[in-house]
VEXLUM-282839 format. One record per residue: residue number from 1; x, y, z of N, C-alpha, C in turn; residue in three letters. Coordinates in Angstrom, 1 decimal. Example, Ala and Ser with C-alpha at 12.3 -4.5 7.8 and 13.67 -1.06 7.14 Angstrom:
<pts>
<pt pos="1" n_x="13.2" n_y="-5.7" n_z="7.8" ca_x="12.3" ca_y="-4.5" ca_z="7.8" c_x="13.2" c_y="-3.3" c_z="7.8" code="ALA"/>
<pt pos="2" n_x="12.8" n_y="-2.2" n_z="7.1" ca_x="13.7" ca_y="-1.1" ca_z="7.1" c_x="12.9" c_y="0.0" c_z="7.9" code="SER"/>
</pts>
This chain:
<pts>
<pt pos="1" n_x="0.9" n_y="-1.2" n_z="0.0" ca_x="0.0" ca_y="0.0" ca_z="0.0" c_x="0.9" c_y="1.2" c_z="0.0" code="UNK"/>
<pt pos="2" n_x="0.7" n_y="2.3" n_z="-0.9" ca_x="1.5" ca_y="3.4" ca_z="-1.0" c_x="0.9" c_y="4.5" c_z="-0.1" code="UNK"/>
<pt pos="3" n_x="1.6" n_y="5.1" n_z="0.5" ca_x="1.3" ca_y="6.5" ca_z="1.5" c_x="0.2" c_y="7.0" c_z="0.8" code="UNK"/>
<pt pos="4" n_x="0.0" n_y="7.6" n_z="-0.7" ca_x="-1.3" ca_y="7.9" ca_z="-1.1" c_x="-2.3" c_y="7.1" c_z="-1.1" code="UNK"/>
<pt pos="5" n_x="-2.3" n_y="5.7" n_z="-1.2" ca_x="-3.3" ca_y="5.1" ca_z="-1.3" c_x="-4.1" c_y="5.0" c_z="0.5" code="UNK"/>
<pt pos="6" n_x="-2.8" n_y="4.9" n_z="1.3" ca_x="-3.0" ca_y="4.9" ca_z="2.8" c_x="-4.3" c_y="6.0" c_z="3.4" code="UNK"/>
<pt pos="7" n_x="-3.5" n_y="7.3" n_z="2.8" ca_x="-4.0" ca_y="8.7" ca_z="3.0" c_x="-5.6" c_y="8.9" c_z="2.6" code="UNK"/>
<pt pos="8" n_x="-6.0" n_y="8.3" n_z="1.1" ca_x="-7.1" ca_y="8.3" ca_z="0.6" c_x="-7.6" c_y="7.0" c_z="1.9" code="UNK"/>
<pt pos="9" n_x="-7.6" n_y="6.1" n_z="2.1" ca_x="-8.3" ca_y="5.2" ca_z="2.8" c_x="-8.9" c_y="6.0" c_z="4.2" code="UNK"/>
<pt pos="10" n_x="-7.7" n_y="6.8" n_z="4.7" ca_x="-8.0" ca_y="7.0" ca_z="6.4" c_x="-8.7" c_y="8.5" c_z="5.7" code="UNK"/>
<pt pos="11" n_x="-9.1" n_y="9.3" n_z="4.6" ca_x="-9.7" ca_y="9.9" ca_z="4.5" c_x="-11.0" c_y="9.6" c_z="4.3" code="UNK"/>
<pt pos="12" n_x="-11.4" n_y="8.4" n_z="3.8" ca_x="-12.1" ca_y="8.3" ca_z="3.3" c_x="-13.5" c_y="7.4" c_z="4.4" code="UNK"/>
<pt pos="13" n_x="-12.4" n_y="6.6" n_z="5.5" ca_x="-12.7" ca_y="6.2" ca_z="7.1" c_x="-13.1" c_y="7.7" c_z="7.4" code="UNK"/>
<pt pos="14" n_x="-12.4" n_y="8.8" n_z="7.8" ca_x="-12.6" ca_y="9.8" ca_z="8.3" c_x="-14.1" c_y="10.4" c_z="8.3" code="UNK"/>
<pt pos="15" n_x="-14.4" n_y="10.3" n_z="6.9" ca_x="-15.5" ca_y="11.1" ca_z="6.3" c_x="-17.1" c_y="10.1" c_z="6.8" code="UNK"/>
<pt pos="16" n_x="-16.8" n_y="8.8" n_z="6.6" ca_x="-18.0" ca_y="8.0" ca_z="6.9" c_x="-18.2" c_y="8.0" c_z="8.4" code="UNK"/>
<pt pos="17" n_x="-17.3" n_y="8.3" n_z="9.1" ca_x="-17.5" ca_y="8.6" ca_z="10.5" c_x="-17.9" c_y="9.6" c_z="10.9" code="UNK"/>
<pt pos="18" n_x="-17.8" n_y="10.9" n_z="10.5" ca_x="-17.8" ca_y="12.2" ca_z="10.5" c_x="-19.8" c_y="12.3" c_z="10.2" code="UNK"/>
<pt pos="19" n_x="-20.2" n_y="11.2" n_z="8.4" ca_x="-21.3" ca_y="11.5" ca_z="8.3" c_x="-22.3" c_y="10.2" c_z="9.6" code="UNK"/>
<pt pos="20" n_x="-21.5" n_y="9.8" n_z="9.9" ca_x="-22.3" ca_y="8.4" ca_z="11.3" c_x="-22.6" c_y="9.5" c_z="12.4" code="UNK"/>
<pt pos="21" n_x="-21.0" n_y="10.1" n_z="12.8" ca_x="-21.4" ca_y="11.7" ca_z="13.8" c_x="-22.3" c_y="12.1" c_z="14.1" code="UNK"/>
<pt pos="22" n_x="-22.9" n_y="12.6" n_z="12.4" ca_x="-23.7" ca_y="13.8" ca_z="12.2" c_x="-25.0" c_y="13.1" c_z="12.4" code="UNK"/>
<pt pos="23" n_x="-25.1" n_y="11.9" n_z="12.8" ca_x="-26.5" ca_y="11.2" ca_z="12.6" c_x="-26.7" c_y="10.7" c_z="14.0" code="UNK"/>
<pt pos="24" n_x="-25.7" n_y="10.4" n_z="14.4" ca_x="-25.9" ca_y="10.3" ca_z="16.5" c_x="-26.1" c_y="11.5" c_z="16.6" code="UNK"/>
<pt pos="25" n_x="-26.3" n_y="12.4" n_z="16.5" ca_x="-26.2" ca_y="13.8" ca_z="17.1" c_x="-27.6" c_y="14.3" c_z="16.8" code="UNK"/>
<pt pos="26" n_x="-28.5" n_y="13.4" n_z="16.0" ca_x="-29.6" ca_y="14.0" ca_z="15.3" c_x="-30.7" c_y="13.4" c_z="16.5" code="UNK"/>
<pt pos="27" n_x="-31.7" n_y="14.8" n_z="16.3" ca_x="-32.2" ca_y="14.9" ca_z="17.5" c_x="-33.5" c_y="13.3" c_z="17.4" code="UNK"/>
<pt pos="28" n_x="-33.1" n_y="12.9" n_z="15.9" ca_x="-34.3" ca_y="11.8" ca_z="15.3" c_x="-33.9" c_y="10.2" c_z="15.9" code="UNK"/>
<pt pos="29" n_x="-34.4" n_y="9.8" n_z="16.9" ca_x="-33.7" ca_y="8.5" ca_z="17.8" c_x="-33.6" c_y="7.9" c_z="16.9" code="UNK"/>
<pt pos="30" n_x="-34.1" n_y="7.4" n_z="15.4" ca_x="-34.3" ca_y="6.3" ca_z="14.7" c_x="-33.1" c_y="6.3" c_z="13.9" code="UNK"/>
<pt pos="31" n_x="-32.3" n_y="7.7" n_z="13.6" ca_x="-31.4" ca_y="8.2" ca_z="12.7" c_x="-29.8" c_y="7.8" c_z="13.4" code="UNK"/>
<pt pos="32" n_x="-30.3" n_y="7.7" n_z="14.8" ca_x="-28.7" ca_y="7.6" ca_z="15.0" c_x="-28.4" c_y="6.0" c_z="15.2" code="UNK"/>
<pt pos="33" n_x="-29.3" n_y="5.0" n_z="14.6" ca_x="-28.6" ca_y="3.3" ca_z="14.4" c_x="-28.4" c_y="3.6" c_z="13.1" code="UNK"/>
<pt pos="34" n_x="-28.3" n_y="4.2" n_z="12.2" ca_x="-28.2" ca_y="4.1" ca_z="11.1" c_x="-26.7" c_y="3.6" c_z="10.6" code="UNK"/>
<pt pos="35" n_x="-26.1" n_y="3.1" n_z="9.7" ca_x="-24.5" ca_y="3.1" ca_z="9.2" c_x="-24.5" c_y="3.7" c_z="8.2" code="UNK"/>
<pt pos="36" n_x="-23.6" n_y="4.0" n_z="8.0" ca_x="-22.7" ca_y="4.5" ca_z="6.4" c_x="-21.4" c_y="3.8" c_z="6.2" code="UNK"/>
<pt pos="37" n_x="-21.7" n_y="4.0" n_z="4.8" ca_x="-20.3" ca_y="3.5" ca_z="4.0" c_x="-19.9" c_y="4.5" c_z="3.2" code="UNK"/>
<pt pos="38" n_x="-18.6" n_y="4.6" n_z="3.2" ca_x="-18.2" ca_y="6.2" ca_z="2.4" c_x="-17.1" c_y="5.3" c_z="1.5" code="UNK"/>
<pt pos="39" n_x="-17.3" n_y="5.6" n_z="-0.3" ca_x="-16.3" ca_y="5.4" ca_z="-1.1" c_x="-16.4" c_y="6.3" c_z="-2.2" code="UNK"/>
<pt pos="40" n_x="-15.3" n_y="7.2" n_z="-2.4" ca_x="-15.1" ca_y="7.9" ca_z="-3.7" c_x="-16.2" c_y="9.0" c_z="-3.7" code="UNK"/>
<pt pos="41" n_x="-16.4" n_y="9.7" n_z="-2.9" ca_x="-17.6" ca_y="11.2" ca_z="-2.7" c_x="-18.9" c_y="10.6" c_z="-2.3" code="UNK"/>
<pt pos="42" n_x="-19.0" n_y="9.1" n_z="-1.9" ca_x="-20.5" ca_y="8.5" ca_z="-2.1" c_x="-20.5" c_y="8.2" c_z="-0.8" code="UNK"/>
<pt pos="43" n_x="-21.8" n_y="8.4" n_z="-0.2" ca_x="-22.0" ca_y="7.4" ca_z="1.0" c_x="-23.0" c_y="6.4" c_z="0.3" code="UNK"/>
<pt pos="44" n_x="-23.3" n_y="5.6" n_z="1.0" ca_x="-24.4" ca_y="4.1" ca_z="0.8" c_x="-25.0" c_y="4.4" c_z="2.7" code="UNK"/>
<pt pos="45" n_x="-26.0" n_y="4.8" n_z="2.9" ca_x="-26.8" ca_y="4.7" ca_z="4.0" c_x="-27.2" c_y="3.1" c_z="4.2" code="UNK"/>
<pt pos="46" n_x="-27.6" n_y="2.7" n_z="5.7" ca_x="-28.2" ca_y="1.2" ca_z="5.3" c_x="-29.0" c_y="1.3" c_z="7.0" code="UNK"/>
<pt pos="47" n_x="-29.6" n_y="1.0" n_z="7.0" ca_x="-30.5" ca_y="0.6" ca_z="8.3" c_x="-31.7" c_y="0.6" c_z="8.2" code="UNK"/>
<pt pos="48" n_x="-32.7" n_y="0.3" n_z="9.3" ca_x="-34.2" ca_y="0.5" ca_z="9.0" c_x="-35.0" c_y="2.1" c_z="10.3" code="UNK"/>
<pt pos="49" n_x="-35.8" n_y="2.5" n_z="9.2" ca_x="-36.2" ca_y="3.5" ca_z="10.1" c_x="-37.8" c_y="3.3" c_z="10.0" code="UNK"/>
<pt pos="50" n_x="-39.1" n_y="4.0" n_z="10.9" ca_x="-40.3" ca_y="3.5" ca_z="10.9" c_x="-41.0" c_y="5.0" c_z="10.1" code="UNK"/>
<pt pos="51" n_x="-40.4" n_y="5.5" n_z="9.6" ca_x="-40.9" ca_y="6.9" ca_z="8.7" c_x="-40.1" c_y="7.2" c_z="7.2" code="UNK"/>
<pt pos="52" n_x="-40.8" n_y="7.4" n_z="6.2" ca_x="-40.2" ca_y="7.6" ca_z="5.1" c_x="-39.5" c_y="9.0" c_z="5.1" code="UNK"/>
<pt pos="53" n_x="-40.1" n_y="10.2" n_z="6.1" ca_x="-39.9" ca_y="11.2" ca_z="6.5" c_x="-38.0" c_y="11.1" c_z="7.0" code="UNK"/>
<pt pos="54" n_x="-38.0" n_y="10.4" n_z="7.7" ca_x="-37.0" ca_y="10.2" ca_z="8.7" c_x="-35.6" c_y="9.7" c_z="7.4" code="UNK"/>
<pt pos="55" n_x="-35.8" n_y="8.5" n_z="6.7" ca_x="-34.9" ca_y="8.6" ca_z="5.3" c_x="-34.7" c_y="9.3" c_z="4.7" code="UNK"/>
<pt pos="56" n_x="-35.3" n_y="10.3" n_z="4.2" ca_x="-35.0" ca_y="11.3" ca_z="3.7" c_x="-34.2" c_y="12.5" c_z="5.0" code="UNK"/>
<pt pos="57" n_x="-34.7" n_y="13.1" n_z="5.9" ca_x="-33.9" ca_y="13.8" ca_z="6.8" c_x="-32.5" c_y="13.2" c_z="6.7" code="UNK"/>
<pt pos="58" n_x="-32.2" n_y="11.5" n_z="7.0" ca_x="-30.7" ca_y="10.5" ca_z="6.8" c_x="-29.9" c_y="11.5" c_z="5.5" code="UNK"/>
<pt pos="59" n_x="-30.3" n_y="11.5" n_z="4.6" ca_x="-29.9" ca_y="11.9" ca_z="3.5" c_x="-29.4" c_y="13.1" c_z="3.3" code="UNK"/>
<pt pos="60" n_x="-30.6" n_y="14.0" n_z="3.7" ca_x="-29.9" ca_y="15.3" ca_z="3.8" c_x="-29.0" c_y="15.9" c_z="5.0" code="UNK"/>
<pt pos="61" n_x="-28.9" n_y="14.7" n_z="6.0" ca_x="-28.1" ca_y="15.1" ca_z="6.8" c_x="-26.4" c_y="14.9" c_z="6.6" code="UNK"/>
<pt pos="62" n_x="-26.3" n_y="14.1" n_z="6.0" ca_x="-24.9" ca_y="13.3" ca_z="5.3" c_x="-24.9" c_y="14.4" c_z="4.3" code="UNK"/>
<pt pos="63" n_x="-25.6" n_y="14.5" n_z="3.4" ca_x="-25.1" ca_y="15.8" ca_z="2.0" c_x="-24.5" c_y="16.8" c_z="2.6" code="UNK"/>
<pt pos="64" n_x="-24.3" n_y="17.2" n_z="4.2" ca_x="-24.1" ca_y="18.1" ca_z="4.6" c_x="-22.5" c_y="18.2" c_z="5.1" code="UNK"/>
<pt pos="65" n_x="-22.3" n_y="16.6" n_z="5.1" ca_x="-20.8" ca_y="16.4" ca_z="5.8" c_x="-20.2" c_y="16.6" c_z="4.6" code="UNK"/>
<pt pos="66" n_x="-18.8" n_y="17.4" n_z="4.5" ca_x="-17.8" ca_y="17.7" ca_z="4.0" c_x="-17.0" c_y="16.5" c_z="3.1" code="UNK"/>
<pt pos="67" n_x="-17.3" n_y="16.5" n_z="1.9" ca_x="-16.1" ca_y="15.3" ca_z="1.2" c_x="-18.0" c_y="14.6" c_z="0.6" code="UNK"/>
<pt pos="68" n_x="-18.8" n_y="14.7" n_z="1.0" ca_x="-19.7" ca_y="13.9" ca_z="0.2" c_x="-20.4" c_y="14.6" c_z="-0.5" code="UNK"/>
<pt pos="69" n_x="-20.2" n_y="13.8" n_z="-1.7" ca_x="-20.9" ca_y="14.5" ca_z="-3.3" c_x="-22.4" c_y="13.6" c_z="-3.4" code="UNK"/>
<pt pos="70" n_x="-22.7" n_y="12.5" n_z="-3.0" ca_x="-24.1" ca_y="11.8" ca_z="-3.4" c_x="-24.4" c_y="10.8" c_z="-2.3" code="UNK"/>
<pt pos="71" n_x="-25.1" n_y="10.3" n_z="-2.1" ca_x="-26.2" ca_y="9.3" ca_z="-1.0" c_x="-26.5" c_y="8.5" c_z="-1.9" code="UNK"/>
<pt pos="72" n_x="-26.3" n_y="7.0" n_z="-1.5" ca_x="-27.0" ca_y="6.0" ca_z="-1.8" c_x="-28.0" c_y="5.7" c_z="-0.7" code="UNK"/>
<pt pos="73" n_x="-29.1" n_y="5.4" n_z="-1.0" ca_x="-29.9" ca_y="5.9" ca_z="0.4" c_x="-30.5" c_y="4.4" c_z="0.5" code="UNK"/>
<pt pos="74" n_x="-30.1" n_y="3.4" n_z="1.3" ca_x="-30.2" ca_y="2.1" ca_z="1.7" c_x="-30.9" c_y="1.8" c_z="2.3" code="UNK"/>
<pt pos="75" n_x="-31.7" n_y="3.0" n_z="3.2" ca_x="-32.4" ca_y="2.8" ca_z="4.0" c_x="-33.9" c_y="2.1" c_z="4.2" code="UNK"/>
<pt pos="76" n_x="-34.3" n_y="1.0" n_z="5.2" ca_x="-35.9" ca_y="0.3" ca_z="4.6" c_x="-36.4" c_y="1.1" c_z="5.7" code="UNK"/>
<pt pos="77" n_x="-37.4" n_y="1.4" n_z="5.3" ca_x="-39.0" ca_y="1.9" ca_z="5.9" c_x="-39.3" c_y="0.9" c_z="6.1" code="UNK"/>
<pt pos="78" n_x="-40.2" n_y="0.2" n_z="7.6" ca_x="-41.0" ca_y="-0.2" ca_z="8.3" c_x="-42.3" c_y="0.2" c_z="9.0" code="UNK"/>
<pt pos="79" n_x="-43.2" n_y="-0.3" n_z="9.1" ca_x="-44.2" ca_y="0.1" ca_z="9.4" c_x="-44.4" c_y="-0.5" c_z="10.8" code="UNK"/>
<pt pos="80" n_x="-44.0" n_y="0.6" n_z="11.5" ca_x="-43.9" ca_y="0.1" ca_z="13.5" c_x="-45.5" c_y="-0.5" c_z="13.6" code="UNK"/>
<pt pos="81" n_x="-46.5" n_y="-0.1" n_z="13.4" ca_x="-47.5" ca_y="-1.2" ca_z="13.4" c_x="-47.8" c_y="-2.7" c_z="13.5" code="UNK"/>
<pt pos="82" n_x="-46.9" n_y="-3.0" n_z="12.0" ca_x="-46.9" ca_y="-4.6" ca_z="11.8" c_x="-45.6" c_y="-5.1" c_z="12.5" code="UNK"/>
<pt pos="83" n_x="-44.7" n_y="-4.1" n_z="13.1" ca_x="-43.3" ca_y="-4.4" ca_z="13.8" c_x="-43.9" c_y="-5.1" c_z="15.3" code="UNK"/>
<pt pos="84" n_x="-44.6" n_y="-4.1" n_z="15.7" ca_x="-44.7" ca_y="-4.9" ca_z="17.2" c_x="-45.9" c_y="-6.0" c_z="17.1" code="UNK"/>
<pt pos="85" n_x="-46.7" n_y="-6.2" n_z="16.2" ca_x="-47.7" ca_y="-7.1" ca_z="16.1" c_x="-47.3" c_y="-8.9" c_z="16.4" code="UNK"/>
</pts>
């Protein structure tokens, strides 16, 4: 592994943690289990939330961290209804 390739890696760790941060800190309880994956300006979101509302908020919260150009938005909608049944 070459120092550049190193540098892009722990940049690139840096950034998906930075947009995971920005989603513990979100005042939305359902947003902060969420994960990300950060490669090459992209994140990939992945977890389940019980509002379509709440997915979208995920999304625009990450567009906001620094180094990300696009959202794969991974995230499943559930319907807490049929969840606790």
């Amino acid at each position: 592994m070459t120092i550049l390739s190193l540098q892009t890696t722990l940049d690139a760790e840096a950034i998906g943690q930075a947009a995971e941060r920005r989603l513990r800190e979100s005042p939305y309880y359902f947003l902060r289990a969420l994960r990300c994956r950060f490669d090459a300006g992209v994140v990939t979101l992945v977890g389940r939330v019980p509002h379509g509302q709440l997915k979208q908020f995920a999304e625009a919260i990450v567009l906001r961290v620094e180094g990300v150009h696009a959202v794969v938005n991974r995230v499943e909608v559930y319907d807490p209804q049929r969840a606790s049944a």
